[in-house]
C-alpha positions in Angstrom: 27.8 33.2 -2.5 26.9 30.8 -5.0 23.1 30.0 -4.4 23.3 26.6 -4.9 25.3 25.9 -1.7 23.4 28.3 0.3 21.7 25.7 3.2 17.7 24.8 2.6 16.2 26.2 5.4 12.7 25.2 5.8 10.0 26.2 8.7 9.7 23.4 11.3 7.3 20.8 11.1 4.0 21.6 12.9 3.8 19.2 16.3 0.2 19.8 17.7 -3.4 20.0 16.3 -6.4 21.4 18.0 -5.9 20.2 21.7 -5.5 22.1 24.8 -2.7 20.4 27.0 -0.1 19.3 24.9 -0.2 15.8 23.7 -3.7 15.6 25.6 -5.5 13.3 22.8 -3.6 10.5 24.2 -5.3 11.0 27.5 -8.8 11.2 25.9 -7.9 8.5 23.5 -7.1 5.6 26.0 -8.6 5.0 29.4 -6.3 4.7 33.0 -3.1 4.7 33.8 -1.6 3.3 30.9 -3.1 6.6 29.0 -1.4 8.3 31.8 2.4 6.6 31.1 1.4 7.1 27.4 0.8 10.8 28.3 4.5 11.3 30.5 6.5 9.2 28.0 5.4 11.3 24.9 6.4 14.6 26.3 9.2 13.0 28.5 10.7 12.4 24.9 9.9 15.6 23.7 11.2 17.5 26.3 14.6 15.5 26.4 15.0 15.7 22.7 14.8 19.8 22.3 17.8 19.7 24.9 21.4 19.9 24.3 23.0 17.2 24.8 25.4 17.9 27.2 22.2 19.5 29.3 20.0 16.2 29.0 21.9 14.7 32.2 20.5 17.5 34.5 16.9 18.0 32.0 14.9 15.5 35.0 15.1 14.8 38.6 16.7 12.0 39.9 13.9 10.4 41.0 11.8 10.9 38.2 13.6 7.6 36.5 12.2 5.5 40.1 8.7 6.8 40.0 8.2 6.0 35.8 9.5 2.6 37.0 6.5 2.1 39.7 3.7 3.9 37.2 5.0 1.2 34.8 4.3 -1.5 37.0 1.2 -0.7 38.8 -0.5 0.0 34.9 1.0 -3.2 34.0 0.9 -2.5 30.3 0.5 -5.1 27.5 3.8 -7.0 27.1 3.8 -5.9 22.9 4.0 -2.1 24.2 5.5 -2.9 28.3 9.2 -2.8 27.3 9.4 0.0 24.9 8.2 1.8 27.5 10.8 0.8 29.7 13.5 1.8 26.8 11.4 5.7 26.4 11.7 5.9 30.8 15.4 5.5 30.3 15.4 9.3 29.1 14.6 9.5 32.5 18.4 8.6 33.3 21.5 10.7 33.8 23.4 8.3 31.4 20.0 8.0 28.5 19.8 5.1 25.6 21.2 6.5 22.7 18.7 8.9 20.2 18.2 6.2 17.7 16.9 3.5 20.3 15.1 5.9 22.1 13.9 6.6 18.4 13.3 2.8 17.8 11.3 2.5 20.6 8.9 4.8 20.1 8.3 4.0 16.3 7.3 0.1 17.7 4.7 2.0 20.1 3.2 4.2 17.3 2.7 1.2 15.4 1.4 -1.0 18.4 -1.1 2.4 18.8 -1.7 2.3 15.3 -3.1 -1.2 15.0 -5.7 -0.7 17.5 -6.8 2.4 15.9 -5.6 4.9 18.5 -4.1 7.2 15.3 -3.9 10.1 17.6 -1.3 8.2 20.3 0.7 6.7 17.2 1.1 10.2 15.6 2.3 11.1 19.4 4.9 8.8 19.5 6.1 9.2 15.5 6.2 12.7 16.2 8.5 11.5 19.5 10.4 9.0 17.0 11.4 11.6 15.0 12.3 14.0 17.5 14.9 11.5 19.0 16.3 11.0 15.8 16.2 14.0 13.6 18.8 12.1 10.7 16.5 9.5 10.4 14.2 10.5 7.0 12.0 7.6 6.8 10.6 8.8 11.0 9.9 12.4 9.5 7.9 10.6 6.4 6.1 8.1 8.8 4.9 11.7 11.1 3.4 12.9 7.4 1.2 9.1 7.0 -0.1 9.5 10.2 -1.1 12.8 9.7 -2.3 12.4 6.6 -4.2 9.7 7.9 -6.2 11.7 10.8 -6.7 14.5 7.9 -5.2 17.1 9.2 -3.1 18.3 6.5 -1.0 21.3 7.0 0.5 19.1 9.5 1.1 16.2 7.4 2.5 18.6 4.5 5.3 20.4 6.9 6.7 16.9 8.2 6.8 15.2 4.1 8.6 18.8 3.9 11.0 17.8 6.5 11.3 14.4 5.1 12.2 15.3 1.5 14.9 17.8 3.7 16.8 15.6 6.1 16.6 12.6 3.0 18.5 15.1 0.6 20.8 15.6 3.3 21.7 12.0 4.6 21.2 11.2 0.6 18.6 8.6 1.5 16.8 8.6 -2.3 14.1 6.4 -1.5 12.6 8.4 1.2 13.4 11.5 -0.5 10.9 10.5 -3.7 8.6 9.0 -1.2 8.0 12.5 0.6 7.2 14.5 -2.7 4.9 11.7 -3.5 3.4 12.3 0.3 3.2 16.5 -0.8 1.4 15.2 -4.0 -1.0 13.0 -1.8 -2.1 15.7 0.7 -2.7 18.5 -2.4 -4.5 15.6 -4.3 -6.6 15.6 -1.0 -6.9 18.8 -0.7 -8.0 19.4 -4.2 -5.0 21.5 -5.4 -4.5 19.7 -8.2 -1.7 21.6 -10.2 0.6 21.8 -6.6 -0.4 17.9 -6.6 1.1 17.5 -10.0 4.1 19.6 -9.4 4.8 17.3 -6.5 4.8 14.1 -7.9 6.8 15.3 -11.6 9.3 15.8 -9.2 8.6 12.5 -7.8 9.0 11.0 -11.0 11.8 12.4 -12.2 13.9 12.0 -8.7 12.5 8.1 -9.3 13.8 7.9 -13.1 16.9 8.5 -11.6 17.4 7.3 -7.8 14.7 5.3 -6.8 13.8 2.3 -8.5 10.5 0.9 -10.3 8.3 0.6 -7.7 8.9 4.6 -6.6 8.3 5.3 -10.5 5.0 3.5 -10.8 3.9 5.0 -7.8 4.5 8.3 -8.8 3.0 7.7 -11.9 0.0 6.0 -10.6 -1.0 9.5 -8.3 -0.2 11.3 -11.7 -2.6 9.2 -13.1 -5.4 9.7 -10.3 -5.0 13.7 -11.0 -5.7 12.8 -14.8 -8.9 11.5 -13.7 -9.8 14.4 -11.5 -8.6 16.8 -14.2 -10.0 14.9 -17.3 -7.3 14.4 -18.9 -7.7 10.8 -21.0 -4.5 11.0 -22.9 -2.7 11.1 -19.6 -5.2 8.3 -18.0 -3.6 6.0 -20.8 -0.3 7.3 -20.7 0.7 7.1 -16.7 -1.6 4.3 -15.8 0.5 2.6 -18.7 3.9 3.6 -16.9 2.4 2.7 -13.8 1.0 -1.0 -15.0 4.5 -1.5 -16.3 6.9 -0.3 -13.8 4.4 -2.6 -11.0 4.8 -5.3 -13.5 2.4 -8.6 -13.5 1.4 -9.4 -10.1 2.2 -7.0 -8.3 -0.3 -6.2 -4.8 -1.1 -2.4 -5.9 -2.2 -3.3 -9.0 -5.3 -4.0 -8.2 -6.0 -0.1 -7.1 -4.2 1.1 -10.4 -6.9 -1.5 -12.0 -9.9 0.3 -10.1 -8.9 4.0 -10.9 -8.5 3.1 -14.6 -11.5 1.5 -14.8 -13.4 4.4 -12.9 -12.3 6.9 -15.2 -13.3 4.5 -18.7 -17.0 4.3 -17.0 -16.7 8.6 -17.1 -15.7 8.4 -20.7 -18.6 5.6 -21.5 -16.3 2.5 -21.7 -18.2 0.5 -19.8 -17.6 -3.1 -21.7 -13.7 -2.6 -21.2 -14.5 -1.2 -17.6 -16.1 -4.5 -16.6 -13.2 -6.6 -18.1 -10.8 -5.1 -15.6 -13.5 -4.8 -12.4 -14.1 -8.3 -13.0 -10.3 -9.6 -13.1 -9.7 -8.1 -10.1 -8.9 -10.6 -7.5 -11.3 -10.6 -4.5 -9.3 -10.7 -1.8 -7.9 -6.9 -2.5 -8.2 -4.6 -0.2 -10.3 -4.5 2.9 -14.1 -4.6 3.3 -14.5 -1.0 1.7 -12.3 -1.6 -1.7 -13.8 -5.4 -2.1 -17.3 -3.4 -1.6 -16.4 -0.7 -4.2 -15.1 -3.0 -6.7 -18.3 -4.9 -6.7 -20.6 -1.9 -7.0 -18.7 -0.9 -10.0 -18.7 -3.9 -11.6 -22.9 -3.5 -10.9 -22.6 -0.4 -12.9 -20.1 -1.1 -15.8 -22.2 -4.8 -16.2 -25.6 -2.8 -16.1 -24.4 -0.2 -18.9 -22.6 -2.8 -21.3 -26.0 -4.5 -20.9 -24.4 -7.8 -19.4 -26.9 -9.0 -17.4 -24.9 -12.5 -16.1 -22.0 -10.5 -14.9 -24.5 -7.7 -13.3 -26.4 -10.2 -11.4 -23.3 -12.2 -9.9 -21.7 -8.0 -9.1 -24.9 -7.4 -7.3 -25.2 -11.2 -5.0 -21.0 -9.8 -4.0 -22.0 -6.3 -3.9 -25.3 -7.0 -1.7 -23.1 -9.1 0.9 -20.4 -6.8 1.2 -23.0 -4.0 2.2 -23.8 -6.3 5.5 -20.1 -6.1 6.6 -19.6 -3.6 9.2 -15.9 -2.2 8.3 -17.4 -1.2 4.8 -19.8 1.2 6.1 -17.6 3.9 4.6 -17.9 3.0 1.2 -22.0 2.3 1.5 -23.5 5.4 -0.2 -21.1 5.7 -2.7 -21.5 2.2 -3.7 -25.4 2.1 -3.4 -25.3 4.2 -5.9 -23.4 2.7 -8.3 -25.3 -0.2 -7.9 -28.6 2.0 -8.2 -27.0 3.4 -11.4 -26.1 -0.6 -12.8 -30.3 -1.2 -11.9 -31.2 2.2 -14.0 -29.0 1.4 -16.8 -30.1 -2.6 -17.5 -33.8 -1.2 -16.8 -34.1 -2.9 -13.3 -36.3 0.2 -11.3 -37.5 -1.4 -8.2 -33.6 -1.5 -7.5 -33.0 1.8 -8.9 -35.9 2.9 -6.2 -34.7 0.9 -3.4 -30.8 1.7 -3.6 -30.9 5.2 -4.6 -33.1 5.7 -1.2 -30.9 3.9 0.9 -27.7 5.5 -1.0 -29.7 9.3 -0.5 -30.4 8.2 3.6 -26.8 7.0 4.1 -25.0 9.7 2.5 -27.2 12.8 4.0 -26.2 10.9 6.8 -22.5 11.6 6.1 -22.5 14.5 4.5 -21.7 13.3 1.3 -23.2 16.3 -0.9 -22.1 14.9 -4.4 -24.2 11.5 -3.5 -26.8 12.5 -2.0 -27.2 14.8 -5.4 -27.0 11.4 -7.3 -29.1 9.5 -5.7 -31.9 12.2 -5.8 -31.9 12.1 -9.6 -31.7 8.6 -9.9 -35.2 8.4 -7.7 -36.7 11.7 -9.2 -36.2 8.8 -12.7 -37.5 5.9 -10.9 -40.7 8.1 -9.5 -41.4 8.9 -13.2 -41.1 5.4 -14.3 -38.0 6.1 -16.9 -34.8 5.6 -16.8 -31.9 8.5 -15.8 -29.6 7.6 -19.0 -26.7 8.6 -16.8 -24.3 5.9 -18.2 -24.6 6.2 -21.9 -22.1 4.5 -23.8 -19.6 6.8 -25.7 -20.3 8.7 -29.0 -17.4 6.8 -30.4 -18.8 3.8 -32.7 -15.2 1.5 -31.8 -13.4 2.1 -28.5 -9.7 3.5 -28.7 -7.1 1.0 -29.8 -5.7 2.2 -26.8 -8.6 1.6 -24.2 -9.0 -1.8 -25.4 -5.3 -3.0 -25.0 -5.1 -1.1 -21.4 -7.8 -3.1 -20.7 -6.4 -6.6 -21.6 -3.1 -5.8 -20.2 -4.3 -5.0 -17.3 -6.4 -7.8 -16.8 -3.8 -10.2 -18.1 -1.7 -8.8 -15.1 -3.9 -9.7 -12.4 -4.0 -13.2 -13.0 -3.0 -15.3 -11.1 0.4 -16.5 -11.2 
């Protein structure tokens, strides 16, 4: 038989972590009897789904449909979440809702679960989305972002896997690039950055042809994030060039293409052109952690170009975005880019006081790399010298092609 026709057959999708009962982080994720219906409805789906069809009729009893009904309305549930729950009993039934609204419902309780940071229950009821409605690509793919979201990997991996599968099947392009650029993501995570790159080529090229321009600058953008990781500056300029023009002026992810450019020029010693685009990016992107980040590199890149107006007005946003509690994950890392801004425009008593808040916040953490920073930057201080960790580059003129990046990509951002 001709290969090519043989069916893919892939292992399934991993559907449990680390816990004991199954589905039992729900119950330790949420208090009370509405972690209880949670709890019932998840596995209610679950067990209804791996059934034949003809045998779901006879799969529970016939009063199990009566008691759901009084669990539902003793709990009394929040009315965004009370009548999905109502649609998931019906599996309850002898005559069910059909897959995909069974399917439906559970996706609007992932999300609901999802928005008050209860990722373990949303990944629950994905997981029960997708079960309900195994032609449905896009509810395999959302299964991998929640995953990939609570880190566990291998998990998230085998569902993009299943994605990419059922999408080639029901010819559903879109989701199909979307899960090899999810692959891409979790090796990029992982640190596997050749399987990473494999991934998201194929990304690319399914994009070029299938997709459309947003797919293909978010390919290229991860392609350009493994670049960085891999130094690779020829690549830096030539996907986050793809990437800037496929998004095209404007667009709301351009900001985090703006950020991982710039990052890498600050490597490399470009710090003026660095600045340009830290600076033109707007500050409303991103959350507390990204608007923090931006402004701690913009401390750095100002303090090595030797621009002390821009450094000072970095370090006033950079200083208030360290007070605001959701940024707390960013802190250490961006302590010490602002310690490293102090060192380079010859500011020490900074230098001394951020580099031993970065070292505290980050042992804290665990955050190895920092910690290692910050130590070196204070070991300086101590001596009274500077660490000379941001030189500029041994270039005398910055590549033709550094400098127009830089303007294009700061002529994008503006507002329209």
């Amino acid at each position: 038989m001709n290969s090519r026709r043989q069916p893919q057959r892939i292992p399934p999708p991993i559907d449990s972590g680390t816990e004991i009962l199954d589905s039992g982080d729900v119950l330790e994720e949420l208090q009370g009897d509405l972690a209880l219906i949670l709890w019932k409805s998840a596995r209610s789906v679950r067990l209804w789904a791996r059934q034949e069809p003809g045998l779901r009729p006879q799969t529970f009893s016939s009063s199990a449909y009566r008691r759901r009904n009084q669990l539902l309305e003793s709990a009394k549930p929040d009315a965004e979440v009370a009548a999905d729950l109502r649609i998931v009993a019906g599996v309850l039934k002898a005559e069910a809702p059909e897959g995909r609204d069974i399917a439906a419902a559970c996706a609007r309780i992932a999300l609901w679960a999802e928005g008050r940071d209860a990722l373990a229950t949303a990944l629950e009821f994905a997981q029960a989305a997708a079960f309900a409605d195994p032609t449905d690509a896009a509810l395999q793919r959302a299964v991998g972002v929640l995953a990939r979201k609570r880190n566990e990997y291998a998990r998230a991996e085998t569902w993009f896997r299943q994605a990419i599968y059922v999408a080639r099947r029901t010819r559903n392009w879109p989701i199909f690039v979307r899960g090899f650029i999810g692959v891409g993501s979790v090796h990029l995570l992982r640190g596997n950055y050749p399987a990473a790159r494999k991934a998201l080529l194929r990304a690319l090229h399914a994009a070029r042809r299938r997709g459309g321009s947003e797919l293909v600058a978010m390919a290229n953008h991860d392609l350009m994030v493994i670049a960085v990781r891999t130094d690779r500056p020829a690549e830096v300029a030539r996907y986050g060039r793809a990437a800037l023009e496929a998004y095209g002026p404007g667009h709301p992810r351009l900001p985090s293409l703006a950020h991982d450019v710039a990052l890498s020029w600050m490597k490399r010693g470009f710090f003026a052109e660095a600045m340009r685009v830290f600076e033109a990016i707007p500050d409303d992107y991103g959350g507390p952690v990204e608007q923090l980040m931006t402004a701690a590199a913009l401390v750095r890149a100002a303090g090595a170009a030797g621009e002390r107006d821009v450094y000072e007005r970095g370090w006033a946003d950079a200083d208030r975005l360290l007070r605001v509690s959701g940024a707390a994950q960013g802190r250490a890392t961006a302590e010490v880019n602002m310690a490293r801004g102090a060192d380079s425009i010859g500011d020490l008593d900074r230098v001394r006081e951020f580099a031993g808040r970065a070292r505290e916040h980050a042992l804290a953490r665990g955050e190895s790399e920092t910690v290692f920073a910050a130590e070196a930057l204070l070991e300086s201080a101590s001596r009274g010298a500077r660490a000379a960790a941001d030189a500029g580059p041994p270039e005398r003129q910055t590549p033709r092609q550094v400098a127009n990046l830089a303007n294009d990509l700061a002529a994008a951002m503006l507002p329209a």
